[in-house]
N, C-alpha and C positions, 0 to 999 in steps of 0.2 A: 256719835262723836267721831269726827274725824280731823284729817290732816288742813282742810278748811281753817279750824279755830286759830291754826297759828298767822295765819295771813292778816288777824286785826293787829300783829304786833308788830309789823311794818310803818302802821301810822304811830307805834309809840318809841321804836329804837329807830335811832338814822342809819344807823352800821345793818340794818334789814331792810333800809327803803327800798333801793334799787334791786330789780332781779337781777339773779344769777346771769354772768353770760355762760353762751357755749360755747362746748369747741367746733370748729367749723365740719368737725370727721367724725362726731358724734353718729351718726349714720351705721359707716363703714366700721367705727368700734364695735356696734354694739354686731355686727355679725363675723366677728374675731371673738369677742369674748363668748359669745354663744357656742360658736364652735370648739372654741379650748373647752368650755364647762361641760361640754356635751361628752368632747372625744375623751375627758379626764372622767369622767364619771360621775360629775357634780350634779348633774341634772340629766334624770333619766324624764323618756315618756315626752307630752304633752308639756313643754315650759309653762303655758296657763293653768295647769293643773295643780301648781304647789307655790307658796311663796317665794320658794327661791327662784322659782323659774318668771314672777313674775315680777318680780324684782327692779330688773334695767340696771343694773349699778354700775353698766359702762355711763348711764348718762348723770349720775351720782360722780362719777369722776369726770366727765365731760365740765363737769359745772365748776368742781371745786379748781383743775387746772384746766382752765379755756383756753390757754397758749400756750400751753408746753408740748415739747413732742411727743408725736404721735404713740409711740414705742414706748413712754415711759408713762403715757396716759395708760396706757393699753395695762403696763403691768399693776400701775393701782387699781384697774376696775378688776384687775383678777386678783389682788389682792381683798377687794371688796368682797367678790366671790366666794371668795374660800372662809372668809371670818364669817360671813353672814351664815355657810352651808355651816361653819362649826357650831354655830349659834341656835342653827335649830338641831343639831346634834343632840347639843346641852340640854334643849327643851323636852324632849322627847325622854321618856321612861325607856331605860332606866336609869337614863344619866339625870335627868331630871330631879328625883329624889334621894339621891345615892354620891354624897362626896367623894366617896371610895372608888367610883366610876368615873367622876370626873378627874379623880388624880391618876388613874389605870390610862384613860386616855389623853391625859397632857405627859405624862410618863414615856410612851410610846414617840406621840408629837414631838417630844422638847429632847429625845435620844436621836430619834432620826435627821434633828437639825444639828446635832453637835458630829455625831458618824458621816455627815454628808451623801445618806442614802434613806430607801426605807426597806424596810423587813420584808424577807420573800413573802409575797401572796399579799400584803399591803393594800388595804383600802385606802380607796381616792379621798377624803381627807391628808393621811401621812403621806403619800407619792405625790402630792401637789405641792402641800409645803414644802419638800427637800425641792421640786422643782423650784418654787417660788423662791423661796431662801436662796439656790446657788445663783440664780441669775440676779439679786439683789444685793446680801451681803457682799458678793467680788470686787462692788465700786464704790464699799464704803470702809471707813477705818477699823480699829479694835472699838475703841470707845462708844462709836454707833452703834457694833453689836452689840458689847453690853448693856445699853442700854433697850434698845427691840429687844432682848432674852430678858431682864428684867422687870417689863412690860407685860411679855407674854407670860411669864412666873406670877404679876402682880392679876393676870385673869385668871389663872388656874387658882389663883386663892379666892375671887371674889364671884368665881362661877362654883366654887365647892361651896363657898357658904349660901349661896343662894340655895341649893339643893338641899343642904341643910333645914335651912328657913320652908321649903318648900313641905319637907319631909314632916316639920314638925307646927307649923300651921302658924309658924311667929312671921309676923309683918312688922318688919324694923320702921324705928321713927325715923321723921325726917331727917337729923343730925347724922344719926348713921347710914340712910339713903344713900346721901350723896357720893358717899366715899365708896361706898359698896357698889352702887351702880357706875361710877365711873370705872371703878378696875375692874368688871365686870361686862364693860362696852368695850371691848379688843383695844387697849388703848396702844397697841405696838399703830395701829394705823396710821397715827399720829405722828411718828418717828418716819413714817414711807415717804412726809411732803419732803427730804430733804435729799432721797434716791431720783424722786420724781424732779426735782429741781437741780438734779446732781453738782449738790455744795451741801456743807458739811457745819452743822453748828456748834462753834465753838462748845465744848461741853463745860466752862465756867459759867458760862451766861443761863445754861438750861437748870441751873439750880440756885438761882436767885432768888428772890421775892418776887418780883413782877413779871420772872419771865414763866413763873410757876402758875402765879394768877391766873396770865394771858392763857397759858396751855390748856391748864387745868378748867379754867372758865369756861371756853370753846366746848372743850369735852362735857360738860356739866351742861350745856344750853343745846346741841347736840342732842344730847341721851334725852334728857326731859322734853326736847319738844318731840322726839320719837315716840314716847310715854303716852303724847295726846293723840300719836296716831295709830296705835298699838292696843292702844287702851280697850278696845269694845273686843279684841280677838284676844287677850288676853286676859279681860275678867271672864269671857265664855268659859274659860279653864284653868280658872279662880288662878290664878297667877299674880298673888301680890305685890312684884315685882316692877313696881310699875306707879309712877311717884302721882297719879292718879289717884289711884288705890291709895296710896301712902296716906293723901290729905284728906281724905275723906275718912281713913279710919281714924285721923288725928283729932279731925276738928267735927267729924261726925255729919258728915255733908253729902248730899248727894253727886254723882260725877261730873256733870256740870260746872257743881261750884268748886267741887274740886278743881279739875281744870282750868277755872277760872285761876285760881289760887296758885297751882302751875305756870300759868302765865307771867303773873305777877313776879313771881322766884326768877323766873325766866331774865325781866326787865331788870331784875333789882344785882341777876351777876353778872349784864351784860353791861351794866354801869361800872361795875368793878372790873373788868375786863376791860372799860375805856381807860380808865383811871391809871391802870398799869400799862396800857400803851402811851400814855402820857408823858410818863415817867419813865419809861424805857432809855429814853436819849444819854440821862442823865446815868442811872446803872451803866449802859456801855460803856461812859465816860470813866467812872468808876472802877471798872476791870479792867481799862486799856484795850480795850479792842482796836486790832488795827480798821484801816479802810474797810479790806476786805469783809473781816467780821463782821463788821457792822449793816456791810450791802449785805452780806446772806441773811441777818438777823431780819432786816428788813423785809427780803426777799420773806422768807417761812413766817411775819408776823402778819403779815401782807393775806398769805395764803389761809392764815388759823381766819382771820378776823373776817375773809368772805366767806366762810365753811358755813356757820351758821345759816348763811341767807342759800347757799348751794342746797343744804341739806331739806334746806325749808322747801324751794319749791323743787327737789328729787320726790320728796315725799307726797307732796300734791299730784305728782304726774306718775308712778308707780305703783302697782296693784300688786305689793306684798302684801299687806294690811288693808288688802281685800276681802272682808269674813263672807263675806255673800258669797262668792265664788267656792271655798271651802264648805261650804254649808251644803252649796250645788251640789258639789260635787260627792259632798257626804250623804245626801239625801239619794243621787242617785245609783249609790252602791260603789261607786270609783274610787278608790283609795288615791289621793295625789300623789302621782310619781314625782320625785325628787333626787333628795339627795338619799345616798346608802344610808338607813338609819340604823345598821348592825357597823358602821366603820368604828365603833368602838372595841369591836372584839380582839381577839388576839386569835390569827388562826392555828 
């Protein structure tokens, strides 16, 4: 199973027909982001040698903004960077089954972005974020931070309970999935379109009905078509986290039809997702949004609603969720260098 199956769902959503564009400097990013990941410590060794390093997520952000500037493209693909090295952090023993580990290193994380530094002798996780954060946070309001901190606090809750779940061998149903895999997918990302667009969304409109849908849906079609691509590297290491697994333990199915049924989920909140773009006009109307508002709203609903098709084909052309490659490499004695998997410690 792979990133393949999401491609038949191009002939069933219009908002997935057309691919993704790029950016024209997709090239020249991806050997800036290599080099920040390399000299910051994200990626050690051989890049082909570990998921992170085979990644590409400068061309994940090529896709999602195709005309924005260069410089601000550049910060979301090291934005991408860093959540993805946290992500295999979390994956890894002994954060992986240990909520207590996971809250010892968002503790550390979420100190050093409120101090505006990181702790002497600081592993490359915590001195990237205070990087990433100062040159981010300085062009946005209070209200934007609150909400990126409130985001990143809503993954330290649903990365601790995954570990949990992981610890104690429960496989959440679907109703609980969703919620749990979304705050658990770095959802602060999401808040980046509006640094990288440098405009600022009204924050009445971010807590509406439809503009919760729209956000939230994105993020939910996102993570589950990741799920189809993740799927075969992540049942090797029984990882039920993974809405694959989820429907299969539900309905008692093999992966396949699982999958299949993933799909389906996929089509049915990407309907819902149109529905509140629909409606949107009418909500702005509603709060009084001025002009301006309303061009940025447009601007960032614009951006959510090509993400899906971005992510779709980043994933087809990306060899994170490469298991052959790991297998190689496990087969021939080579441990894949990557990221510090000790950055959780405290020295």
């Amino acid at each position: 199973m792979d990133a393949s199956l999401l491609l038949s769902l191009t002939d069933r959503v219009a908002v997935l027909a057309t691919p993704s564009a790029m950016h024209p400097d997709a090239w020249p990013l991806g050997e800036r982001v290599d080099g920040w990941a390399r000299g910051r410590g994200l990626i050690l060794g051989d890049p082909d040698g570990s998921p992170l390093g085979r990644g590409r997520f400068e061309r994940l952000a090529a896709r999602v903004f195709p005309t924005a500037d260069l410089d601000r493209v550049d910060l979301f693909a090291r934005w991408l960077t860093w959540a993805f090295a946290l992500d295999d952090t979390l994956d890894q023993e002994p954060l992986a089954g240990s909520a207590t580990a996971v809250h010892e290193l968002y503790e550390d994380l979420l100190r050093a972005m409120r101090l505006g530094h990181a702790r002497p002798g600081a592993r490359p996780l915590e001195t990237t974020l205070v990087e990433l954060w100062d040159v981010t946070a300085t062009r946005m309001d209070r209200e934007w931070r609150r909400r990126f901190m409130l985001h990143m606090e809503a993954h330290r809750t649903g990365c601790a309970q995954e570990a949990v779940n992981r610890r104690t061998g429960r496989v959440p149903a679907p109703r609980e999935y969703a919620g749990l895999r979304r705050r658990a997918a770095a959802p602060f990302l999401y808040d980046l379109v509006e640094p990288v667009l440098g405009v600022v969304l009204a924050d009445r409109l971010t807590t509406s009905p439809q503009w919760v849908i729209l956000s939230e849906g994105v993020a939910d079609v996102v993570a589950w078509s990741n799920d189809i691509a993740s799927f075969t590297m992540e049942d090797a290491r029984q990882d039920a986290h993974n809405l694959v697994a989820v429907m299969c333990q539900t309905h008692g199915c093999r992966p396949r039809e699982g999958a299949r049924l993933v799909l389906d989920r996929i089509v049915e909140r990407l309907d819902e997702v149109q529905e509140a773009v629909r409606v949107l006009p009418a909500t702005m109307d509603r709060l009084e949004l001025s002009p301006e508002q309303r061009q940025t709203a447009s601007q960032i609903a614009r951006v959510l609603l090509g993400t899906p098709r971005a992510h779709v084909d980043w994933l087809t052309e990306s060899g994170r969720y490469n298991a052959s490659a790991d297998a190689v490499a496990t087969a021939s004695g080579r441990r894949p260098p990557g990221l510090d998997t000790l950055s959780h410690l405290r020295p």
